[in-house]
N, C-alpha and C positions, 0 to 999 in steps of 0.2 A: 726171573721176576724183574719187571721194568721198574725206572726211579720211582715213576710215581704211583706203585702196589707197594715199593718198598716205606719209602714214607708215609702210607698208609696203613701197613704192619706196625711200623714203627710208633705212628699215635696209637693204634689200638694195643699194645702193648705197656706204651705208657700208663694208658686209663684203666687199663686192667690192674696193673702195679696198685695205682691212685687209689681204687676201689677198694684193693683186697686188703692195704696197709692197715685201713684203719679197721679190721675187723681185729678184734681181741685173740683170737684164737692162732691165728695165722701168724705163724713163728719165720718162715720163711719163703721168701719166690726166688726160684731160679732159675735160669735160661741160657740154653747156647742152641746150636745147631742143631737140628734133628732130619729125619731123611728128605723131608722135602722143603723147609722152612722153620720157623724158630720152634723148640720145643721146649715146654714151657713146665716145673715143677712149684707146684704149691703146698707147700706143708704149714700142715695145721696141728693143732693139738688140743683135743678136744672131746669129752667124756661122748664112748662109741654111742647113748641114745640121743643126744644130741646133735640132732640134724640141721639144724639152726646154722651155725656156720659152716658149713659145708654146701647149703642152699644160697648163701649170699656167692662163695667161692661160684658156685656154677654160673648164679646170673652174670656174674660180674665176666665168665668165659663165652657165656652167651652172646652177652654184648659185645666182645671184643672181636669174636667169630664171624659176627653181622659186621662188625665196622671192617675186617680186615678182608683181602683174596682170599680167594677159595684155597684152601690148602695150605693156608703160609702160616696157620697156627697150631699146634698140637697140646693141650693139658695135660696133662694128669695130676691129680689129686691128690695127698697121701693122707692122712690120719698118723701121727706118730704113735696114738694111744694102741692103735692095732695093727702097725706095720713097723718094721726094723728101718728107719730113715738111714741111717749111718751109709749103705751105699749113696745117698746124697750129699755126704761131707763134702766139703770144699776140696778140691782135687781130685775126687772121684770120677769125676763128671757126670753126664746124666744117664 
């Protein structure tokens, strides 16, 4: 990745952070390296019928995917109400 896809990853990551912070639900983002570019965890917490926040977390990766290189972002999403988060404790890594 050249400087300037890097600081293009690098604002669309920002704005993704910017977006998803103020979502209620959304207990945590975290990121480091992944096999090709940044890889990106979002956990939320959030009663499972409730697809509400879980549709803002995607637009919000939608957009970041458009803003960034092809490949330089990776998401995944978790729901803590229906997934064990604990391997995303700090130190775990991703």
């Amino acid at each position: 990745m050249n400087r300037q896809q890097a600081q293009a990853t690098k604002r669309a990551l920002s704005r993704f952070i910017e977006c998803v912070s103020v979502i209620p639900e959304v207990s945590r983002v975290l990121s480091g390296p992944g096999d090709e570019g940044e890889y990106v965890v979002t956990i939320i917490d959030a009663a499972p019928p409730d697809d509400e926040p879980r549709t803002q977390v995607y637009r919000a990766e939608m957009d970041a995917l458009v803003a960034a290189p092809l490949g330089a972002i990776e998401f995944r999403l978790v729901n803590a109400r229906e997934v064990d988060v604990s391997a995303y404790a700090p130190g775990n890594g991703l």
